[in-house]
N, CA, C, O and CB atoms as a CASP TS submission, in Angstrom:
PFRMAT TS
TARGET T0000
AUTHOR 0000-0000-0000
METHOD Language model
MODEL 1
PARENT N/A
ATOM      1  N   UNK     1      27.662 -13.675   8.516  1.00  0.00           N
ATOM      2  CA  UNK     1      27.387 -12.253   8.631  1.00  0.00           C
ATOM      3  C   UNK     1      25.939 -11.987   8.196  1.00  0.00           C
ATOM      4  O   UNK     1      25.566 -12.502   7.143  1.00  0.00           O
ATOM      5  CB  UNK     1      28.392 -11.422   7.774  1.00  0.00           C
ATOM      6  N   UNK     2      25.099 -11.242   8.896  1.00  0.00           N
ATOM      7  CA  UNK     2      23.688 -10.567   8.436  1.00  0.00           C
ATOM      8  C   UNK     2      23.743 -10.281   7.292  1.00  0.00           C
ATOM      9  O   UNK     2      24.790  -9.966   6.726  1.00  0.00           O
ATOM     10  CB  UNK     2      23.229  -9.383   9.051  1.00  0.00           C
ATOM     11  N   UNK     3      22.543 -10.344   6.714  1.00  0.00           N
ATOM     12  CA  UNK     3      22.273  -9.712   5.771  1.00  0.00           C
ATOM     13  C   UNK     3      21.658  -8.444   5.842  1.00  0.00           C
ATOM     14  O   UNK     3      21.141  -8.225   6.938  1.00  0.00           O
ATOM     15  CB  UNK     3      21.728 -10.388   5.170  1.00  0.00           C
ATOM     16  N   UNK     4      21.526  -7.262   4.745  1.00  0.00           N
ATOM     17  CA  UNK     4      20.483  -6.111   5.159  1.00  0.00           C
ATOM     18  C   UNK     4      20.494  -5.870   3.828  1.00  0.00           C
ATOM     19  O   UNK     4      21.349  -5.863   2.943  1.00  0.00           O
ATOM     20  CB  UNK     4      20.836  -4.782   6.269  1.00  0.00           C
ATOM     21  N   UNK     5      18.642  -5.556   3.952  1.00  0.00           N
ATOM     22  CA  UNK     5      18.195  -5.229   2.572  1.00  0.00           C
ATOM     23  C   UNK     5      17.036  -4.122   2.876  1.00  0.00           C
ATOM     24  O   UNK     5      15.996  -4.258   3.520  1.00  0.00           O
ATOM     25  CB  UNK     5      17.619  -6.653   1.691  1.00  0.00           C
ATOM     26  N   UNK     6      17.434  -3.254   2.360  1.00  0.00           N
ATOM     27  CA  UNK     6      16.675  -2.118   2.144  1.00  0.00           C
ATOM     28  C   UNK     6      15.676  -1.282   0.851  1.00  0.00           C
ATOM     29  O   UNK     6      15.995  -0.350   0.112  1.00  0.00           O
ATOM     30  CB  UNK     6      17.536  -1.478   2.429  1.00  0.00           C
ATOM     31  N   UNK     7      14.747  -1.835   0.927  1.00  0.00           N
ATOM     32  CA  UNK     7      13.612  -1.006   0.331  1.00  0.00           C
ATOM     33  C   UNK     7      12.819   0.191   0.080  1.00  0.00           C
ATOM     34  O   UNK     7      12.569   0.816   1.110  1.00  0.00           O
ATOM     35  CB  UNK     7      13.103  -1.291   0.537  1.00  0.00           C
ATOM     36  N   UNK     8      12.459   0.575  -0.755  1.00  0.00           N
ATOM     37  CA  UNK     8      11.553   1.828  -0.622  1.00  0.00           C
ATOM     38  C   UNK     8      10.761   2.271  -2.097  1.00  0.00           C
ATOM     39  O   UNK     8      11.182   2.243  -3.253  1.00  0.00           O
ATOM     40  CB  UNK     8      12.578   3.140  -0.094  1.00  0.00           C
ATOM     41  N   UNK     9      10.047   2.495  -1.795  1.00  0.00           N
ATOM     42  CA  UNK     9       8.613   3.352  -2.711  1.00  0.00           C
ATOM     43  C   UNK     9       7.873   4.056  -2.465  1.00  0.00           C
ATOM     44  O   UNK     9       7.333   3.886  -1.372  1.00  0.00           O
ATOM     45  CB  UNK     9       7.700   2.857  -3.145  1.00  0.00           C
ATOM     46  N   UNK    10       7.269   5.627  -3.593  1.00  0.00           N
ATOM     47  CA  UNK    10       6.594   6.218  -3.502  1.00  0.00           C
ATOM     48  C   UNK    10       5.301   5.709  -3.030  1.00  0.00           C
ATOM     49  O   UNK    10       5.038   4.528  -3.254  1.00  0.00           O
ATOM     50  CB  UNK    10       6.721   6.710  -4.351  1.00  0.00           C
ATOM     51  N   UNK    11       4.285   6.603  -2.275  1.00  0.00           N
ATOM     52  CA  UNK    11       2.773   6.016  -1.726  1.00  0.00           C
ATOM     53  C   UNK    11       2.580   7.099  -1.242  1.00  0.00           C
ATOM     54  O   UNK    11       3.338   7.861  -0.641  1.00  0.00           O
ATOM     55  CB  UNK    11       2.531   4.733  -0.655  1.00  0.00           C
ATOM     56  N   UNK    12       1.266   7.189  -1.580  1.00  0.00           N
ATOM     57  CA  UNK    12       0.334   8.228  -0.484  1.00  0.00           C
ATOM     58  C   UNK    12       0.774   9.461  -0.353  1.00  0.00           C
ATOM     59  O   UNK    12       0.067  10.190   0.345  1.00  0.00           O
ATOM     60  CB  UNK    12       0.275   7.799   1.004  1.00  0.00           C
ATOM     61  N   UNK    13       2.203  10.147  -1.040  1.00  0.00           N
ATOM     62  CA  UNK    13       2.575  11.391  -1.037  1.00  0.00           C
ATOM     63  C   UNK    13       3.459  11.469  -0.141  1.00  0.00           C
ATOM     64  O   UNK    13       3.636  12.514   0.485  1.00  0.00           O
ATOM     65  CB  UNK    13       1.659  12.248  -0.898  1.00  0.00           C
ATOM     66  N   UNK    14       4.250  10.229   0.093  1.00  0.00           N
ATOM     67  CA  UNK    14       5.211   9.992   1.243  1.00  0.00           C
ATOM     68  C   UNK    14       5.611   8.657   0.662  1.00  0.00           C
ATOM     69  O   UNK    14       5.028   7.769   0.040  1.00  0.00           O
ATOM     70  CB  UNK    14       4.566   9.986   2.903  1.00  0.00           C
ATOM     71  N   UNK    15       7.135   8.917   1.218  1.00  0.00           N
ATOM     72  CA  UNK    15       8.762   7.934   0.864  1.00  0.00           C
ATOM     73  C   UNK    15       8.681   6.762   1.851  1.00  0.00           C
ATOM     74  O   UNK    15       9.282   6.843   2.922  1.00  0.00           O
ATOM     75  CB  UNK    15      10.537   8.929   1.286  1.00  0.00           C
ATOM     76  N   UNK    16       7.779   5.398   1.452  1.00  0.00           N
ATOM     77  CA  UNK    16       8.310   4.099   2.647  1.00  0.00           C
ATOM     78  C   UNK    16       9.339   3.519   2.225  1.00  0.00           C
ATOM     79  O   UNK    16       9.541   3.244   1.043  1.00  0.00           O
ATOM     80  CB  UNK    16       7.331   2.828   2.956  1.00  0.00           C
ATOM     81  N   UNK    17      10.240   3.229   3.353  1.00  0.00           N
ATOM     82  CA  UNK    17      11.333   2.722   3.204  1.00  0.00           C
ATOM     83  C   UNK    17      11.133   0.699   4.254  1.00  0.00           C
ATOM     84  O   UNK    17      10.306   0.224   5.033  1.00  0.00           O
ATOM     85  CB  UNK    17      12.548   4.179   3.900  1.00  0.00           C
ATOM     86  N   UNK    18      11.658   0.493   3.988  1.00  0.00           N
ATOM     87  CA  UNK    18      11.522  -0.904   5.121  1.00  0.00           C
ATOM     88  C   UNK    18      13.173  -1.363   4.742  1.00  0.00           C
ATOM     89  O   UNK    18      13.695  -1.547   3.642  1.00  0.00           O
ATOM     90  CB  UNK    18       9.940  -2.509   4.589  1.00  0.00           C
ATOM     91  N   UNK    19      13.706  -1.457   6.041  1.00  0.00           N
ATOM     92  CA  UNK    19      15.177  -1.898   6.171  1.00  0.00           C
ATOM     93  C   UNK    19      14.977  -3.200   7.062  1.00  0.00           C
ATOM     94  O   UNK    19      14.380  -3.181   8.138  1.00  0.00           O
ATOM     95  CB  UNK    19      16.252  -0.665   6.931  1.00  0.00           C
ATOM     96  N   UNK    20      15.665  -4.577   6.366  1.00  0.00           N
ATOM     97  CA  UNK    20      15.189  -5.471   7.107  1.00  0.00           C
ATOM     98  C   UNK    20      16.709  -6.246   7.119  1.00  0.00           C
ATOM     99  O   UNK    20      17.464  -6.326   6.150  1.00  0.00           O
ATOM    100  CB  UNK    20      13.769  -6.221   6.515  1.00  0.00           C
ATOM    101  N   UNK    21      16.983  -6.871   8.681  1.00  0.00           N
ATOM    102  CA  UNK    21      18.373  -7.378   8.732  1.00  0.00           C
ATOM    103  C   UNK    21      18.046  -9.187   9.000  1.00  0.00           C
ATOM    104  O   UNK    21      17.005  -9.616   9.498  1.00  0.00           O
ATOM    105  CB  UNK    21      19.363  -6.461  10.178  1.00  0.00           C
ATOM    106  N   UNK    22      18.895  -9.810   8.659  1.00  0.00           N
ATOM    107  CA  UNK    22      18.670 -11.360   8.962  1.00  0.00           C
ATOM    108  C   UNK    22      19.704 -12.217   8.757  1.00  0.00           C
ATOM    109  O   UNK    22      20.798 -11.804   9.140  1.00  0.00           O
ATOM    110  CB  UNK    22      17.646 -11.932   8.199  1.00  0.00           C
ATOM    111  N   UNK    23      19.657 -13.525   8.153  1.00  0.00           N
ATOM    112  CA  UNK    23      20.349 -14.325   7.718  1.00  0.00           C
ATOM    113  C   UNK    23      20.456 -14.880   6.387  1.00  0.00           C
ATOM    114  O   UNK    23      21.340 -15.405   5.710  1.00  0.00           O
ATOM    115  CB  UNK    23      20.205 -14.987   8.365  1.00  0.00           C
ATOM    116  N   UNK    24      19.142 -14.552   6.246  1.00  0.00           N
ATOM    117  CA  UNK    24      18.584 -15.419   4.613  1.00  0.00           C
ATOM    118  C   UNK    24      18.039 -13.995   3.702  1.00  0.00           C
ATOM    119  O   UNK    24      16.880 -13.588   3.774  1.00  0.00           O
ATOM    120  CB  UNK    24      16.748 -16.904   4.914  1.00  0.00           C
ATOM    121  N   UNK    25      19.156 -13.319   2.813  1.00  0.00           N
ATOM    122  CA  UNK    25      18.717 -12.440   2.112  1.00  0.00           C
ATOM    123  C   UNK    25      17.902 -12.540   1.692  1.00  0.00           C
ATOM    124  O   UNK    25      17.016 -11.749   2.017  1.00  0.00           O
ATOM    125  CB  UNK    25      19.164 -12.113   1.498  1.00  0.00           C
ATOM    126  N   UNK    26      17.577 -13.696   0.552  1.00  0.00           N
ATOM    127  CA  UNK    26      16.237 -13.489  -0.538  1.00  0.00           C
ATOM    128  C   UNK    26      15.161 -13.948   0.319  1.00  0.00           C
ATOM    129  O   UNK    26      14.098 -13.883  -0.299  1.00  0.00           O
ATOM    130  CB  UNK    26      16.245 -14.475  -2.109  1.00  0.00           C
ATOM    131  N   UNK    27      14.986 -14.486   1.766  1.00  0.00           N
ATOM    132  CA  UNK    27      13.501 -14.260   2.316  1.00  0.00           C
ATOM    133  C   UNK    27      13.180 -12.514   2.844  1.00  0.00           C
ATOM    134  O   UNK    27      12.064 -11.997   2.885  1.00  0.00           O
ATOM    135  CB  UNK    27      13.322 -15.429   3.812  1.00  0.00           C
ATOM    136  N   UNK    28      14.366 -11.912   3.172  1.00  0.00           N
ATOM    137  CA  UNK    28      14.389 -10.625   3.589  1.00  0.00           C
ATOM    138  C   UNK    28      13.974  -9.669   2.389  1.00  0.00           C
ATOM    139  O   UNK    28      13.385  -8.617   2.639  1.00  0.00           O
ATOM    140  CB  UNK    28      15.760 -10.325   4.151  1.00  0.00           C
ATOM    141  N   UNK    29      14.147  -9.876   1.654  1.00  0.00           N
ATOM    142  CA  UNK    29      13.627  -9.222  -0.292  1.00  0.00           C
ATOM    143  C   UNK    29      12.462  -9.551  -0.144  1.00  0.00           C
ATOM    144  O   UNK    29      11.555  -8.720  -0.094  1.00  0.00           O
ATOM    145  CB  UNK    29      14.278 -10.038  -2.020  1.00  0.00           C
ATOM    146  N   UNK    30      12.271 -10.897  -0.042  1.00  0.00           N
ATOM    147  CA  UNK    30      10.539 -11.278  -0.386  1.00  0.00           C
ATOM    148  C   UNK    30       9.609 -10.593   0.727  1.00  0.00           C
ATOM    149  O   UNK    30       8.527 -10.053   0.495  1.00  0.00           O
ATOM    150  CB  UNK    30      10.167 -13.175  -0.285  1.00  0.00           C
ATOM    151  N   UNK    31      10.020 -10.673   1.555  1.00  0.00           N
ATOM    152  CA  UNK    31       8.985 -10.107   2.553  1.00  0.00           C
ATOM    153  C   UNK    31       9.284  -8.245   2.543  1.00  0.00           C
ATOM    154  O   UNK    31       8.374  -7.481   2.223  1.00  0.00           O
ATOM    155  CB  UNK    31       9.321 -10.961   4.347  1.00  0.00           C
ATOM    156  N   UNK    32      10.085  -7.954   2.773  1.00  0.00           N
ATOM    157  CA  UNK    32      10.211  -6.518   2.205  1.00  0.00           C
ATOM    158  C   UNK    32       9.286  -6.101   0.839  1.00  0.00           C
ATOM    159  O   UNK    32       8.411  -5.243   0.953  1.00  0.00           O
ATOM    160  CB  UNK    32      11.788  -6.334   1.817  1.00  0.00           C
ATOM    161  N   UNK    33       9.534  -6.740  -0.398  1.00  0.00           N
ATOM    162  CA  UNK    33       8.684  -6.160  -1.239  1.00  0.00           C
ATOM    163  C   UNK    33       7.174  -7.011  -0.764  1.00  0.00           C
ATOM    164  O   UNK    33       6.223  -6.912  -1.539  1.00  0.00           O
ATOM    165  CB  UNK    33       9.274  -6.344  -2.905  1.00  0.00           C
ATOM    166  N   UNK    34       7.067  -7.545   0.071  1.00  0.00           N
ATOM    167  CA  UNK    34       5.183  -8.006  -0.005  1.00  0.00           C
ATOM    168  C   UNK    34       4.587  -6.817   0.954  1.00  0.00           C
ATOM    169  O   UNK    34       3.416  -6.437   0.978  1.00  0.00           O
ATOM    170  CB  UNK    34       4.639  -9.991   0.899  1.00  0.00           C
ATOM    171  N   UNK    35       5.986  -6.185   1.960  1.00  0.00           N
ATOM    172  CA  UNK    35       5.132  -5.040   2.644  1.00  0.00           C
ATOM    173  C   UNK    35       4.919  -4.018   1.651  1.00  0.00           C
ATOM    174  O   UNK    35       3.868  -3.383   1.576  1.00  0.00           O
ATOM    175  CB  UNK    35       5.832  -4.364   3.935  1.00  0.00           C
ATOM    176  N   UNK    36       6.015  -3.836   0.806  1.00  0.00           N
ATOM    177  CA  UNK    36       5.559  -2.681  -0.373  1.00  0.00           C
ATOM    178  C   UNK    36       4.667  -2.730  -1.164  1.00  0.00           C
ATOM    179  O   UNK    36       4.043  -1.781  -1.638  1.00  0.00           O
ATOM    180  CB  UNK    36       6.350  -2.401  -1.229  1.00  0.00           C
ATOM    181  N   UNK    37       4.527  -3.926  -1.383  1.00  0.00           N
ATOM    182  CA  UNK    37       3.328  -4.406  -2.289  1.00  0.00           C
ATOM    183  C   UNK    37       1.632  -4.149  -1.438  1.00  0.00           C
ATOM    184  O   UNK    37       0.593  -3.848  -2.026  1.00  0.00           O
ATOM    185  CB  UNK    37       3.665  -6.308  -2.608  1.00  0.00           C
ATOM    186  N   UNK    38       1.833  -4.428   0.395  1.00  0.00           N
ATOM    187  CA  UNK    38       0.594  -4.025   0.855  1.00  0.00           C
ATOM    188  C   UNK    38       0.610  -2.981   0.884  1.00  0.00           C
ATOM    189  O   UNK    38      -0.515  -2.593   1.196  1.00  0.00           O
ATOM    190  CB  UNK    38       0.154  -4.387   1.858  1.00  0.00           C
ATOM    191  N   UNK    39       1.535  -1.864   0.674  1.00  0.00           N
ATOM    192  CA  UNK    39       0.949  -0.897   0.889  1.00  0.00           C
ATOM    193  C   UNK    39       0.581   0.316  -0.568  1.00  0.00           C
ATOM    194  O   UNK    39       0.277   1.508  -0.521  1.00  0.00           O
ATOM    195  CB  UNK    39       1.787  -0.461   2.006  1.00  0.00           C
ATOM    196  N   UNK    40       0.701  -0.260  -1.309  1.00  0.00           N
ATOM    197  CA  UNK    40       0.614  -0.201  -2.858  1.00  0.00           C
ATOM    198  C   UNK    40      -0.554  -0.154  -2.977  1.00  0.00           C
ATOM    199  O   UNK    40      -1.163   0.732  -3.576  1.00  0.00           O
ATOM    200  CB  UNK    40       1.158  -1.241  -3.712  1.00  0.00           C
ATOM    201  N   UNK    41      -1.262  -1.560  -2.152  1.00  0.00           N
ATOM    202  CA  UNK    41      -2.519  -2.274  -2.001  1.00  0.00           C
ATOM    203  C   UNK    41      -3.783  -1.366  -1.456  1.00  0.00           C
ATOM    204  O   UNK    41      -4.949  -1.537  -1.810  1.00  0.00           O
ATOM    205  CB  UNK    41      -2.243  -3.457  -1.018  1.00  0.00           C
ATOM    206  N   UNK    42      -3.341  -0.407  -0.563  1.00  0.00           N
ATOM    207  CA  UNK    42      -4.059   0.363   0.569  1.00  0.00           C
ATOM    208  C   UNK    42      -4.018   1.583  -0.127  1.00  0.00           C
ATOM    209  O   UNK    42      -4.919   2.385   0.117  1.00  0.00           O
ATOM    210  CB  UNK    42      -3.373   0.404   2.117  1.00  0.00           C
ATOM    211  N   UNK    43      -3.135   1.889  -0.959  1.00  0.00           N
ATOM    212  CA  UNK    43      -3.271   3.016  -1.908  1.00  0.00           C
ATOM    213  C   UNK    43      -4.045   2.963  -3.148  1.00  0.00           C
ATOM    214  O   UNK    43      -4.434   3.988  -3.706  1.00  0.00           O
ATOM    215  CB  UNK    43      -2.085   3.356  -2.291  1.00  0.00           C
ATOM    216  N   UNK    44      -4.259   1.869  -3.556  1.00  0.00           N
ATOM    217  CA  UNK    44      -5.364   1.932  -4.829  1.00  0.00           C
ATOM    218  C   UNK    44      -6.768   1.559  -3.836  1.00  0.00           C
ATOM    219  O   UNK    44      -7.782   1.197  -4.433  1.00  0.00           O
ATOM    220  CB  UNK    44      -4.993   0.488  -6.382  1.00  0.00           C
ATOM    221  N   UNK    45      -6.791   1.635  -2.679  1.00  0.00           N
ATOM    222  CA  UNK    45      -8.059   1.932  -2.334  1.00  0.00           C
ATOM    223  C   UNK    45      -8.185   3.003  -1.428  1.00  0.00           C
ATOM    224  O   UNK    45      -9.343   3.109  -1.023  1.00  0.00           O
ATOM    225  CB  UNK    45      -8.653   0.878  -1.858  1.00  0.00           C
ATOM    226  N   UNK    46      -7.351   3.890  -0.936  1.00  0.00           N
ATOM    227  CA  UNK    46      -7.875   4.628  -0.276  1.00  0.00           C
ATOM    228  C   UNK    46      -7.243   6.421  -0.634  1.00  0.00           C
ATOM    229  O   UNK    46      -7.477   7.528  -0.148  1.00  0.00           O
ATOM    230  CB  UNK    46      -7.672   3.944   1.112  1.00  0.00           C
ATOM    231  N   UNK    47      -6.443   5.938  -1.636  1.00  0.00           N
ATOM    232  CA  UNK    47      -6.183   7.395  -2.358  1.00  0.00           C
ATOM    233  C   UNK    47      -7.569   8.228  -3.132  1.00  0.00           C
ATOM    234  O   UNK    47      -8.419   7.785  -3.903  1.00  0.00           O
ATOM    235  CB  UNK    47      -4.981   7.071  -3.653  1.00  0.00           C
ATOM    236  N   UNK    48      -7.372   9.611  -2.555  1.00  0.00           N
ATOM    237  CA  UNK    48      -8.320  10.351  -3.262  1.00  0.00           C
ATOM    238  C   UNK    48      -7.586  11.044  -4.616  1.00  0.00           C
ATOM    239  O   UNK    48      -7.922  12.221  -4.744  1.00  0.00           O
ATOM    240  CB  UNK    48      -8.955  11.448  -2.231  1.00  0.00           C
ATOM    241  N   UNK    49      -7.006  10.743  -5.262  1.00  0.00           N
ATOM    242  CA  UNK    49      -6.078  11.314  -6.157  1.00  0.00           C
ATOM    243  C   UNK    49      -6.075   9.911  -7.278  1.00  0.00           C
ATOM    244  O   UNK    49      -5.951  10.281  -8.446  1.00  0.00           O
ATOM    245  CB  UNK    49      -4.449  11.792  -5.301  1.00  0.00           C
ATOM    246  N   UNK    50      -6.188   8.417  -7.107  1.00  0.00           N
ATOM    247  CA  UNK    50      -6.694   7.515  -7.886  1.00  0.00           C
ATOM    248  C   UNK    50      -8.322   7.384  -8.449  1.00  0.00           C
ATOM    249  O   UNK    50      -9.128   6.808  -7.718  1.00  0.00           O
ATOM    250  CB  UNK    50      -6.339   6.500  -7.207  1.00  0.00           C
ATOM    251  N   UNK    51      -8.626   7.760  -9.344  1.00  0.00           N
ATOM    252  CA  UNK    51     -10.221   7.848  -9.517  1.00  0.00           C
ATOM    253  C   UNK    51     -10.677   6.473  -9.530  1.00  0.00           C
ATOM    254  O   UNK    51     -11.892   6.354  -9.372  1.00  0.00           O
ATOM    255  CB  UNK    51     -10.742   8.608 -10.910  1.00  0.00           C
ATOM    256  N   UNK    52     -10.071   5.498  -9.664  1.00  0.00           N
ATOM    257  CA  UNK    52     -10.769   4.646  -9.227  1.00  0.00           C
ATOM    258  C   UNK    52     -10.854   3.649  -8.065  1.00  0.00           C
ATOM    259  O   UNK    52     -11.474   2.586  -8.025  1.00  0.00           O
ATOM    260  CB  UNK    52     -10.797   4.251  -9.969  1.00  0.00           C
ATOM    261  N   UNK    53      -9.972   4.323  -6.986  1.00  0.00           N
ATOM    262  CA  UNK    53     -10.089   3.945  -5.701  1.00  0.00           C
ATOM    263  C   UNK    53     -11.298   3.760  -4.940  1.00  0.00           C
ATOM    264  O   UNK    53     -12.350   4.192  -5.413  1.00  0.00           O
ATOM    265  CB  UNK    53      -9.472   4.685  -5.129  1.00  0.00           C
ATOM    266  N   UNK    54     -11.289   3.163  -3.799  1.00  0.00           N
ATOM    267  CA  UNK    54     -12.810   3.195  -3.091  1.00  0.00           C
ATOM    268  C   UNK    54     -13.235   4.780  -2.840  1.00  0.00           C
ATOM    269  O   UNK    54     -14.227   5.393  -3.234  1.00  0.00           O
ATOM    270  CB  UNK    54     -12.794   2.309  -1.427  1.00  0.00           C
ATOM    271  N   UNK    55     -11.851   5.310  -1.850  1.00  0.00           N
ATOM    272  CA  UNK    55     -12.272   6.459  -1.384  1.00  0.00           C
ATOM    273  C   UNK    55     -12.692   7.860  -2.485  1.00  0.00           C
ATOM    274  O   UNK    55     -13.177   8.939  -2.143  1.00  0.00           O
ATOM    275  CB  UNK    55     -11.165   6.738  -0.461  1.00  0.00           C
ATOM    276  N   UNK    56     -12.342   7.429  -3.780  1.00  0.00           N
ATOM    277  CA  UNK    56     -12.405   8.689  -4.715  1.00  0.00           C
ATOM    278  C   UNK    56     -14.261   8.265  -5.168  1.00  0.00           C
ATOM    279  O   UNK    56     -15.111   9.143  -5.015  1.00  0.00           O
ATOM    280  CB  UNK    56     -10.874   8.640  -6.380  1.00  0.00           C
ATOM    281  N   UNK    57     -14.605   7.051  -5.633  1.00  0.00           N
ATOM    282  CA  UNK    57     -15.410   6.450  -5.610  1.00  0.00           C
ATOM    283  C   UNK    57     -16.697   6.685  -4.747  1.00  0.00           C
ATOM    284  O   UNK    57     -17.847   6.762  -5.179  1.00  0.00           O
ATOM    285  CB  UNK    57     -14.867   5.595  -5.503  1.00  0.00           C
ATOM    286  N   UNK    58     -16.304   6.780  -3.509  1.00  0.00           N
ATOM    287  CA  UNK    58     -17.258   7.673  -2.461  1.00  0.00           C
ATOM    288  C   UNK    58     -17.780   9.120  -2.584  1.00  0.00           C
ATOM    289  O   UNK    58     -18.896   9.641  -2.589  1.00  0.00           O
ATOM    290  CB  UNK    58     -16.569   7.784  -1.267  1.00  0.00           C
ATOM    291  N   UNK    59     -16.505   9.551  -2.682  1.00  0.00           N
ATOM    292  CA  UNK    59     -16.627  11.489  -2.760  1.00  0.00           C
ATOM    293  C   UNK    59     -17.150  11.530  -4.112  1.00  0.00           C
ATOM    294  O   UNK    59     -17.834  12.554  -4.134  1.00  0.00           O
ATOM    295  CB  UNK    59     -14.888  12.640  -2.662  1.00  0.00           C
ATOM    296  N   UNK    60     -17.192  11.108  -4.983  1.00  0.00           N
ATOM    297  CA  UNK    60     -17.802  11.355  -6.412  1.00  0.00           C
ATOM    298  C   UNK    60     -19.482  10.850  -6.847  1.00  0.00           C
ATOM    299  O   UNK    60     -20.177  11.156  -7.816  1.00  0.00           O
ATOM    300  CB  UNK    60     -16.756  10.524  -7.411  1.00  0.00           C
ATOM    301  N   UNK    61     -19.805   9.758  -5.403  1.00  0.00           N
ATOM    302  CA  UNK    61     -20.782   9.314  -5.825  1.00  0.00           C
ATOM    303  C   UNK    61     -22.066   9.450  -4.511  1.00  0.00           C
ATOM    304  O   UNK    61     -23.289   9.361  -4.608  1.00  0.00           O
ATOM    305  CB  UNK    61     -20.336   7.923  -6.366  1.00  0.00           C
ATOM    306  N   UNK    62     -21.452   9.623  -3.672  1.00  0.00           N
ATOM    307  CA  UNK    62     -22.109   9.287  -1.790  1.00  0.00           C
ATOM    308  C   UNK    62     -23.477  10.499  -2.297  1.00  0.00           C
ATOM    309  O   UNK    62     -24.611  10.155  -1.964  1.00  0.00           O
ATOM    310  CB  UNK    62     -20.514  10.135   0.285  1.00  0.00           C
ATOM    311  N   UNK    63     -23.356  11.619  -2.938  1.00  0.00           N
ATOM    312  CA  UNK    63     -24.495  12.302  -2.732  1.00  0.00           C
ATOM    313  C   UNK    63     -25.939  11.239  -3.591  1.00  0.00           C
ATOM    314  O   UNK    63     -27.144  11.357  -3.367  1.00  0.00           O
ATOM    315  CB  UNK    63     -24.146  14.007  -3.431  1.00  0.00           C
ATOM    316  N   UNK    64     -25.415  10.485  -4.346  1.00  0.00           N
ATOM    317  CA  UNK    64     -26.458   9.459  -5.227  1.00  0.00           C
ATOM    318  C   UNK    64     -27.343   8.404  -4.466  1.00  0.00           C
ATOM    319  O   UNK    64     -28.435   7.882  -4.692  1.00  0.00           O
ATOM    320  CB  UNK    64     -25.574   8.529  -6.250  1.00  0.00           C
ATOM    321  N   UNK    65     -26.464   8.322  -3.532  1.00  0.00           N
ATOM    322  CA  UNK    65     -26.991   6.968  -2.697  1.00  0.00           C
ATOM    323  C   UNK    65     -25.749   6.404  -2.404  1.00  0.00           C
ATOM    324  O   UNK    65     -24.742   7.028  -2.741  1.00  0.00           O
ATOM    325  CB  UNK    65     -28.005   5.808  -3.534  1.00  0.00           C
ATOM    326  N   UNK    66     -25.642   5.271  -1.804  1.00  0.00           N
ATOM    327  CA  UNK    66     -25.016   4.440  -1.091  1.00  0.00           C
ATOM    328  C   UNK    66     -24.227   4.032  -2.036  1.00  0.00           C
ATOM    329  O   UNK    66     -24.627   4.023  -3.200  1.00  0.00           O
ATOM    330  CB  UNK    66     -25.715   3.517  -0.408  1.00  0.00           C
ATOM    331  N   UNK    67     -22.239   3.386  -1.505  1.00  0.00           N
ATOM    332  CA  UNK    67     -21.294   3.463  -2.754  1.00  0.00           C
ATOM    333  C   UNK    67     -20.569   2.061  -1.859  1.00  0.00           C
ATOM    334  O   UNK    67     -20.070   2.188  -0.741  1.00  0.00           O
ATOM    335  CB  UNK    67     -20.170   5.287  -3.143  1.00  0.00           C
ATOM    336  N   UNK    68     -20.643   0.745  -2.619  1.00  0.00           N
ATOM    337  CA  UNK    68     -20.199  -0.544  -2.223  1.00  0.00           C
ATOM    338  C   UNK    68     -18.705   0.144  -2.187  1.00  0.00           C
ATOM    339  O   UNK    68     -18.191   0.859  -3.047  1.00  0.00           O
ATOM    340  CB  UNK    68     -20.568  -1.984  -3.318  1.00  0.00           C
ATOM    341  N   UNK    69     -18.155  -0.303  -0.897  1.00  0.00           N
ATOM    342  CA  UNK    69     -16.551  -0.373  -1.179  1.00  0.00           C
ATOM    343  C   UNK    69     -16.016  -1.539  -0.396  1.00  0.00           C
ATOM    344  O   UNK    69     -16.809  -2.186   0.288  1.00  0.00           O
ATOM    345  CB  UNK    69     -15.706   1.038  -0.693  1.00  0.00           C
ATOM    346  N   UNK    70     -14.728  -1.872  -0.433  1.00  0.00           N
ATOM    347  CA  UNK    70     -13.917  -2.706  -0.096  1.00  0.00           C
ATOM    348  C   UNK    70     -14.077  -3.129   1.176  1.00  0.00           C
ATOM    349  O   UNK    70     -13.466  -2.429   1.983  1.00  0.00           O
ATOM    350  CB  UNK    70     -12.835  -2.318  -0.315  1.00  0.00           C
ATOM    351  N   UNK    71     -14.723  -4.086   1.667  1.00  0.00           N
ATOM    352  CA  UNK    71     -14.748  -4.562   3.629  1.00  0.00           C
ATOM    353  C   UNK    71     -13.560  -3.943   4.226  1.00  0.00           C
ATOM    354  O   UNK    71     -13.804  -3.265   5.224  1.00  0.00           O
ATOM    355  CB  UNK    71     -14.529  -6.534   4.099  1.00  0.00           C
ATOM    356  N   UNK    72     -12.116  -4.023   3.794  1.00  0.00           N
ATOM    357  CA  UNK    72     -11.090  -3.568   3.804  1.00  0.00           C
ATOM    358  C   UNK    72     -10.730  -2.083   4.201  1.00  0.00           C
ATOM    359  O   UNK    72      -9.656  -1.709   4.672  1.00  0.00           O
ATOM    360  CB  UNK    72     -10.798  -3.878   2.802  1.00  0.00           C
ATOM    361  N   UNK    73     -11.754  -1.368   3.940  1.00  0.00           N
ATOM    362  CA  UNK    73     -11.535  -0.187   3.774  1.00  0.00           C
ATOM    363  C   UNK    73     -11.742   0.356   5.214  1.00  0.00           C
ATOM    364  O   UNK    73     -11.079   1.138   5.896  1.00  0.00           O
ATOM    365  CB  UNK    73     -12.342   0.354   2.691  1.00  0.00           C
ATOM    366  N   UNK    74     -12.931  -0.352   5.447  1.00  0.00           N
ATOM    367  CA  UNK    74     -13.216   0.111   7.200  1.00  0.00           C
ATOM    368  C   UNK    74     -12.227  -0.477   8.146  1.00  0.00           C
ATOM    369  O   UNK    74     -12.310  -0.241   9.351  1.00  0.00           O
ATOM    370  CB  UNK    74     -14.768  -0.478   7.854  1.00  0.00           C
TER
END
């Protein structure tokens, strides 16, 4: 019988959920929390509400001159 494992966490001001069905539960866990984990990832850089994100980092500093951020970000 399948397995199904269902995930979810706060981000970005919105509820991700990831429902994943298979054979092998604990690879279906692991990869479920590594998507939660990327997107955890994309939130400490592109939240304006984290001050030390890239994007808060920008808006606080861009009128100074030029503000290194994450290759990632683009």
């Amino acid at each position: 019988m399948p397995a199904c494992v269902a995930l979810a966490r706060q981000a970005m001001a919105t509820r991700f959920e990831v429902v994943l069905e298979g054979d092998y539960e604990p690879g279906l866990r692991a990869a479920g929390e590594e998507a939660l984990e990327e997107i955890a990832r994309q939130e400490r850089r592109l939240s304006p509400f984290l001050p030390d994100s890239d994007i808060s980092r920008v808006n606080a500093r861009s009128a100074l001159g030029p503000v290194p951020v994450d290759p990632r970000v683009f």
